[in-house]
Phi, psi and omega in degrees: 000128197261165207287330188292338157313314218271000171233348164261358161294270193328298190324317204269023171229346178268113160247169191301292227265348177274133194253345162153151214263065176284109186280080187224148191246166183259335190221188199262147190347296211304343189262029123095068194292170180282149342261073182342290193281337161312315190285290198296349169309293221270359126322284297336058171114315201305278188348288158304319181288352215242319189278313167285342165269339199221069199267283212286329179254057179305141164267157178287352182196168192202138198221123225193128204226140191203212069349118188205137193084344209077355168249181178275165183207134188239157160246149171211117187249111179257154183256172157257131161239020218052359177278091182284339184269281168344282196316298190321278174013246160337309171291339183298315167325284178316329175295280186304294174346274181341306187282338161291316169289319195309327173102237155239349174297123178230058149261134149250176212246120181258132176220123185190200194218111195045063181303348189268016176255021187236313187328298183302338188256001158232065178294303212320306163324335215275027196227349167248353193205152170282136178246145162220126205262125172235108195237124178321000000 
């Protein structure tokens, strides 16, 4: 996917109903994976700054909270590493967060690079919220 897709892919899918953003990567933050700089446009930035505190330590996920529409809004970006118990993990987490924010909104925008090895672990999401799939 060449990048001017890949911000007129993003433009149509984060809307006044999305509430936040799961984000998983093949490599870690800190190497700025697709689609980084977009994701930090509609950020204002928390990204590069994140990249920039934590040079010596990538985390394996990162959960990040801003405005968007005027309300709030989060990304929670996880890497893969094949540890599927971790991610479930992390999502049940990412959940209860999540239901705090949302509001009356219930979309999240799932972005990833081979979502269907993901897909069952985020069943957790599908009775409180709509998902919509942006795949890399």
């Amino acid at each position: 996917m060449n990048k001017l897709s890949v911000i007129q892919d993003l433009g149509n899918h984060l809307t006044p109903q999305t509430c936040g953003v799961l984000w998983f990567t093949q490599i870690p933050l800190i190497e700025r994976p697709l689609p980084f700089s977009e994701l930090d446009y509609y950020l204002d930035g928390l990204l590069t700054n994140i990249c920039l505190e934590k040079r010596e330590s990538p985390e394996h996920k990162h959960f990040l909270t801003t405005h968007h529409f005027g309300r709030p809004f989060f990304l929670a970006q996880f890497q893969m590493d094949g540890n599927n118990s971790k991610i479930k993990n992390d999502l049940g987490q990412v959940h209860q967060l999540a239901l705090k924010l949302r509001g009356e909104r219930g979309e999240l925008v799932v972005i990833g690079e081979h979502l269907d090895r993901i897909r069952a672990d985020l069943k957790i999401f599908n009775k409180d919220f709509e998902l919509d799939f942006l795949s890399l």
